[in-house]
N, C-alpha and C positions, 0 to 999 in steps of 0.2 A: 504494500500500500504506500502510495508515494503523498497521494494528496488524503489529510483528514477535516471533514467539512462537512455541511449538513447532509451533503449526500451521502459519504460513507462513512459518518462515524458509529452509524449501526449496524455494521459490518464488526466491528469493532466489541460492541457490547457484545454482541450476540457470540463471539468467538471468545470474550471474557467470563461473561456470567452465563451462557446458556449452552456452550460448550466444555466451560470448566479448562481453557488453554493457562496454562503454568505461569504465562507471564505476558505483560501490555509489550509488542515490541512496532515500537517506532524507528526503528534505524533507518528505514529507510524514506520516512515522509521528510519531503523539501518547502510542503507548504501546509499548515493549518489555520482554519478560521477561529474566530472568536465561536461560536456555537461550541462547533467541536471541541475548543478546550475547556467550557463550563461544559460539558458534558463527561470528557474526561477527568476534570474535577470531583464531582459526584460521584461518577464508578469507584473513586480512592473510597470514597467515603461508605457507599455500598458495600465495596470488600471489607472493609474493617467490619462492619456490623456482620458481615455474614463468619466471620472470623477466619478468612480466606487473606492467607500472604501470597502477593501474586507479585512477581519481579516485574520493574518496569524499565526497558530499554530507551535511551530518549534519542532523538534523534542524529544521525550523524551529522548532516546537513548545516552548519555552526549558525547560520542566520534563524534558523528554527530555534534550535537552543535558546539563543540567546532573547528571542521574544517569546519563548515562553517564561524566562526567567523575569524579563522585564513585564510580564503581564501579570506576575507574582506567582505562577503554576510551582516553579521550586521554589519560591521563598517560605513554604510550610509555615505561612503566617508571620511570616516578618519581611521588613522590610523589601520594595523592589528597587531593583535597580535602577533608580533614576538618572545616570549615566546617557541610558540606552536610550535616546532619544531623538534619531535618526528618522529617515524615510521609514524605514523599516521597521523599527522599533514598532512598542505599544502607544497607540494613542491613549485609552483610555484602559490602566489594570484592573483583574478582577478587583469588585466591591462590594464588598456582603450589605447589605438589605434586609432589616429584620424587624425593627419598628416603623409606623407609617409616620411619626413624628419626623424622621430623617429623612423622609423620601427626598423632601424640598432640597436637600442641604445636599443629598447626593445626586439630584438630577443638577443642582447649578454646577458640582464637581465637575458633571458629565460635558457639561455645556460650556463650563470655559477650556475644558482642555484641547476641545473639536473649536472653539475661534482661535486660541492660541495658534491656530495653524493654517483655519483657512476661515476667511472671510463668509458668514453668512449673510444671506438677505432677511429684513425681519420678516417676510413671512416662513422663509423655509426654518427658522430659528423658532417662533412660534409655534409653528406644525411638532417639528421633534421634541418641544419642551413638551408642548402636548401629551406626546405619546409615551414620553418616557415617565412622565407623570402616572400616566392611566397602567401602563407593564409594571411600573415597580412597586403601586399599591397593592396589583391586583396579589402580590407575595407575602403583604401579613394583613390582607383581607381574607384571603382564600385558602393559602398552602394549609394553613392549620386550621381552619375555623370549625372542625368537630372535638379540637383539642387533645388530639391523638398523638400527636408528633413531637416529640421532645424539642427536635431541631428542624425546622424544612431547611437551614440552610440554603435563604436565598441570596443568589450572587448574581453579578452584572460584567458586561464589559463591551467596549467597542473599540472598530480599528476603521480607519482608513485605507482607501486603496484607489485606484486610478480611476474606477468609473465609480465607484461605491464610497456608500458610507456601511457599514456593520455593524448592527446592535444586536447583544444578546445578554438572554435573563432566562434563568432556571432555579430550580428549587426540587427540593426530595419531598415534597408537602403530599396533600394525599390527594392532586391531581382533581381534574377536570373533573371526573365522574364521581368521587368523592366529594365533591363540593356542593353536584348539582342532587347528589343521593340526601341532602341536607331538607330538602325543597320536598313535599310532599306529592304524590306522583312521580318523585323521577329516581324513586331509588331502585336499584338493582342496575341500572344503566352500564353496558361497555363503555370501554374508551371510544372506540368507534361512534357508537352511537351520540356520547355527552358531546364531542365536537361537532356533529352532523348538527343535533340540537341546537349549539351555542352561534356555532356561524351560519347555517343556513335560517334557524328561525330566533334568534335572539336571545333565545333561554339564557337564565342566570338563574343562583339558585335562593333568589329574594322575589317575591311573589309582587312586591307592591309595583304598581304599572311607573315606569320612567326612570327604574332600578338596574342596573346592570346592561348588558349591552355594548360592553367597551371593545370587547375583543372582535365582536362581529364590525362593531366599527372604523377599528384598526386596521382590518383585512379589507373593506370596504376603498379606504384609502388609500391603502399600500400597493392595491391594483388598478385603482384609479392611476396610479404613479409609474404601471408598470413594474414595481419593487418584489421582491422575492419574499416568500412569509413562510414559515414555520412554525408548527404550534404539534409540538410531541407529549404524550399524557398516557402511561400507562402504556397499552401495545398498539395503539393508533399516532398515525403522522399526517396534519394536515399540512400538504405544502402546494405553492401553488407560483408561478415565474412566468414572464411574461406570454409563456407558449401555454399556460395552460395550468392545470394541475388536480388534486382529487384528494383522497384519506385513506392511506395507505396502512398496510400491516406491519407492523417491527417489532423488534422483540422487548420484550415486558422492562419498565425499568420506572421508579417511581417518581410521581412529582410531573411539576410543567416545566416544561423548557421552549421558548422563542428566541426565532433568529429571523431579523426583519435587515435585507439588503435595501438600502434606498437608494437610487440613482442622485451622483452628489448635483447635480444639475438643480433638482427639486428644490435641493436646500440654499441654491444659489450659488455654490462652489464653483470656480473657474469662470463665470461671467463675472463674477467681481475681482480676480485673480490675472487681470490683464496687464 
């Protein structure tokens, strides 16, 4: 596996936790998204509960290395490397998300470290406060709200890239259908099924009319824009990119996890970069 990214980093689980392989071996990926490393994030965390030591190989590729370092993947909770602050490098390192008191204070993190670097227009600067606002409640609106979960450990992170901007937010919480099993009527629900519900017909799992709705909203926009969306819950994957897209099957792994690609254009990057 060269490249690890929304498209194959469940390729990945499913040869870690569903096949029981002895060890995570990255030697040979040259490129990884933000997605796929809060997801590999999480798997650490997965194996420890399951009390499974699994070796992890990291990449040979040294530009790899070194932004996963700077995006704090080996920092084991300490410090990143703020050195690495390059083309290349991390724009924005993971950021754990846990009280909704802090949302504010970490989406303005998220938002000066993306002008720091390039120029936005205020509405595409609007638009993503917007939305990073709506992603990073929905982690201690929802990950826990049957109080089951010790930690949903929610985290965040974004990168830049030539045509793109990259955001991504996951959590080990108890997921989509979990949420929506809260809501009377919709419990027993697949994964499958609570995403069909959420983005095709608006479901949330708060009955009062003009209540939830944010994710169908988010998707509504993000292909308005042409942008790439993902929304993984359990063994269902909704993704969808400019050609198209549907709710796919992958293997079991807890919590929600998105990754929204926005074309930098929307946000005003490079018309104001002249």
């Amino acid at each position: 596996m060269t490249r690890l990214t929304i498209e194959t980093i469940d390729d990945l689980i499913e040869l870690v936790l569903h096949q029981n392989t002895p060890s995570i071996d990255l030697r040979d990926v040259r490129f990884m998204d933000p997605y796929a490393l809060l997801l590999l994030e999480l798997l650490r965390f997965e194996l420890a509960d399951r009390g499974r030591r699994v070796g992890l190989e990291l990449p040979k590729a040294g530009a790899v290395g070194r932004w996963m370092r700077a995006m704090g993947f080996a920092a084991q909770g300490g410090a990143v490397d703020g050195r690495l602050r390059d083309s290349e490098s991390a724009l924005q390192p993971i950021a754990s998300i846990d009280e909704e008191r802090n949302v504010g204070r970490i989406v303005d993190g998220f938002e000066c470290r993306l002008v720091e670097r390039h120029p936005l227009s205020e509405d595409g600067r609007r638009s993503l406060i917007a939305i990073m606002i709506e992603l990073f409640q929905n982690i201690p609106h929802h990950s826990n709200a049957d109080g089951s979960i010790a930690d949903p450990h929610g985290i965040a992170a974004m990168q830049d890239y030539e045509n793109s901007i990259f955001l991504a937010i996951a959590d080990r919480g108890i997921g989509l259908s979990g949420s929506l099993a809260l809501r009377i009527g919709y419990e027993g629900m697949t994964s499958r099924e609570a995403l069909r519900s959420i983005f095709d017909q608006g479901v949330s799992r708060f009955e009062d009319p003009g209540r939830g709705g944010e994710l169908q909203r988010i998707a509504r926009i993000v292909r308005s824009w042409d942008g790439t969306l993902a929304v993984r819950s359990g063994n269902a994957l909704l993704y969808f990119d400019e050609t198209g897209g549907d709710v796919y099957d992958v293997p079991e792994f807890p919590g929600l996890q998105l990754g929204l690609r926005l074309p930098r254009h929307i946000l005003g990057i490079g018309m104001l970069e002249s």
